[in-house]
N, CA, C and O of each residue as an XYZ file, in Angstrom:
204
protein
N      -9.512     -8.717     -3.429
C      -9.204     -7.499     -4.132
C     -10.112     -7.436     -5.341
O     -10.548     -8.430     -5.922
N     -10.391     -6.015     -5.710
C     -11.528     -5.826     -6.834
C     -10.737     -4.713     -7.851
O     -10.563     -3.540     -7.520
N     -10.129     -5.499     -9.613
C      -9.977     -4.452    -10.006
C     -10.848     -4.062    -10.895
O     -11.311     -4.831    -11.737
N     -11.235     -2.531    -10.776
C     -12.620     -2.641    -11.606
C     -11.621     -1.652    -13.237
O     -10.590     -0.979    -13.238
N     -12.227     -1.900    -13.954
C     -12.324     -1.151    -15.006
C     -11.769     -1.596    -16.462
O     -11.614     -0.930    -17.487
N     -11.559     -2.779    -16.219
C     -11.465     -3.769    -16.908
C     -12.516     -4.580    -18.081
O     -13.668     -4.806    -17.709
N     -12.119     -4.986    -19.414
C     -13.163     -5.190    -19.843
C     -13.137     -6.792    -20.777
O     -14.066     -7.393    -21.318
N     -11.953     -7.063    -20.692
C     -11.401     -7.815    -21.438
C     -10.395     -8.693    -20.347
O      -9.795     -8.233    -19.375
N     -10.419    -10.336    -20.918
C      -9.389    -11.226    -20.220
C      -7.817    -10.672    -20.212
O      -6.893    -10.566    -19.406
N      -8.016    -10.465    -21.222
C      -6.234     -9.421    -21.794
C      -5.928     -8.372    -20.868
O      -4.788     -8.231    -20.425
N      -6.844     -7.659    -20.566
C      -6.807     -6.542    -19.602
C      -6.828     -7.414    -17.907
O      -5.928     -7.085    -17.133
N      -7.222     -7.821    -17.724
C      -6.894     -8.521    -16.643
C      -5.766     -9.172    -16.202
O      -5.375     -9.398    -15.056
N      -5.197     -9.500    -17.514
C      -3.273    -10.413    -17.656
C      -2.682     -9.191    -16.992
O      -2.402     -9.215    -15.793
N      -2.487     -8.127    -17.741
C      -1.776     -7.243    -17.648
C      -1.990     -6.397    -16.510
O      -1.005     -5.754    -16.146
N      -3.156     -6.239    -15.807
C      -2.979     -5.530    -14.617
C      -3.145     -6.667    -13.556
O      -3.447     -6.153    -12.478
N      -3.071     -7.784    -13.490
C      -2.408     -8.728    -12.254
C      -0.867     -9.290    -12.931
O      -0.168    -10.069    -12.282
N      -0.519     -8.872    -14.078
C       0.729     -9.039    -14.376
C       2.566     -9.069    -13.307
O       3.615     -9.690    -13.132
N       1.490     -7.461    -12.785
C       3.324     -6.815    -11.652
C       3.526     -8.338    -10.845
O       4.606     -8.911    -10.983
N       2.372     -9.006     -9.944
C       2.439     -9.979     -9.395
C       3.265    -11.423     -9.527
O       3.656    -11.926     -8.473
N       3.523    -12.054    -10.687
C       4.376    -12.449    -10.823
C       5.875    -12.779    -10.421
O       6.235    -13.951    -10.304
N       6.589    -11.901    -10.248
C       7.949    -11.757     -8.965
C       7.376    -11.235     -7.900
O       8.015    -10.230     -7.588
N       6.533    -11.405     -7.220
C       6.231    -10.725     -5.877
C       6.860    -11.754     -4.792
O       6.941    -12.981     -4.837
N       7.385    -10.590     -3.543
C       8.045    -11.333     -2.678
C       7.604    -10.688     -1.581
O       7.536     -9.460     -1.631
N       7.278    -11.283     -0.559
C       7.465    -10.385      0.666
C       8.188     -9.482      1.261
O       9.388     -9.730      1.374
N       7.690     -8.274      1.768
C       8.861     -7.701      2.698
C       9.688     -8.562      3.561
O       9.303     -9.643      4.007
N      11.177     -7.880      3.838
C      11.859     -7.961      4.735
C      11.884     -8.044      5.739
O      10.999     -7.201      5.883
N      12.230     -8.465      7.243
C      11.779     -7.840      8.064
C      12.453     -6.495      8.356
O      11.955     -5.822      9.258
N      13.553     -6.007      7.688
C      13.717     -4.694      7.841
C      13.496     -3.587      7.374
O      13.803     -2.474      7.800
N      12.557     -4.126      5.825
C      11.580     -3.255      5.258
C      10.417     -2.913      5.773
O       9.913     -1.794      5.683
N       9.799     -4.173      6.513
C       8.867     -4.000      7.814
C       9.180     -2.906      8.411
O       8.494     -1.894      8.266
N      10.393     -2.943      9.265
C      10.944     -2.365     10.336
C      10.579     -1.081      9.941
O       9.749     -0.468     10.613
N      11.331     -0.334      8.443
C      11.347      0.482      8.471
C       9.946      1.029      7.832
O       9.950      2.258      7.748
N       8.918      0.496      7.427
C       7.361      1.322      7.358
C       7.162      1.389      8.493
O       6.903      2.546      8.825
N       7.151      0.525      9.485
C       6.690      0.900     10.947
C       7.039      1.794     11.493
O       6.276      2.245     12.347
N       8.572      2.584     11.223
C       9.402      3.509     12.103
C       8.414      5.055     10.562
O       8.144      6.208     10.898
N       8.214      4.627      9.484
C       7.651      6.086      9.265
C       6.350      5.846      9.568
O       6.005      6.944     10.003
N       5.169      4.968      9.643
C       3.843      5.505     10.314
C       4.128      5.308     11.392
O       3.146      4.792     11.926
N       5.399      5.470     12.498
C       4.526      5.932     13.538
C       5.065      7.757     12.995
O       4.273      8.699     13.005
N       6.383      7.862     12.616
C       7.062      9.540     12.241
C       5.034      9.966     12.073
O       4.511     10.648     12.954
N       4.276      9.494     10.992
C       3.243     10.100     10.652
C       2.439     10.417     11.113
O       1.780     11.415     10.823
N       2.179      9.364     12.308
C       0.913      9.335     13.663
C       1.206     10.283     14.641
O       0.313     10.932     15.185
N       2.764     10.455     14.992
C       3.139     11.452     15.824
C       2.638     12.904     14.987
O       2.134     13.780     15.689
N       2.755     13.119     13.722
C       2.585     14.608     13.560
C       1.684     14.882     12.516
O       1.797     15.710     11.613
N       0.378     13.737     12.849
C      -0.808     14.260     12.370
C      -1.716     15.000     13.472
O      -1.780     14.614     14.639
N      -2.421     16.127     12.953
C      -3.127     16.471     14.069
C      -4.409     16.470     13.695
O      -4.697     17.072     12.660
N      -5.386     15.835     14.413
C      -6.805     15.853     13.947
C      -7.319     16.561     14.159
O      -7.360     16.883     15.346
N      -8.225     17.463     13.002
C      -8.732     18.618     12.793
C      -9.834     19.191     14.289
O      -9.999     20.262     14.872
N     -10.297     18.023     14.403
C     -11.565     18.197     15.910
C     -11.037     18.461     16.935
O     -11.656     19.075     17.804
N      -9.483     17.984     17.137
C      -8.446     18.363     18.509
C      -8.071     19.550     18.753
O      -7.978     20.004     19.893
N      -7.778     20.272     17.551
C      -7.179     21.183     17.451
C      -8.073     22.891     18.325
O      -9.235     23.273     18.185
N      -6.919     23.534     19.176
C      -7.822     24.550     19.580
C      -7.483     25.403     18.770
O      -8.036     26.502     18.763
């Protein structure tokens, strides 16, 4: 990962800061991103398909 815009060590604490309590998903937090991208894949329509 690249965060750019940073200029200072201090600035770097604080925006890898959130990380700290990080935990993995669930598997039923899994579950449920999987059940909305597919909701999303079903009702995207790609512009080139379209008649």
């Amino acid at each position: 990962m690249v965060l750019s815009g940073m200029s200072t060590p201090e600035q770097a604490q604080d925006n890898t800061s959130y990380m700290k309590e990080f935990r993995p998903l669930s598997e039923e937090e899994k579950a449920l991103l999987e059940q909305a991208a597919d909701v999303i894949r079903r009702n995207m329509a790609i512009g080139c398909t379209i008649i």
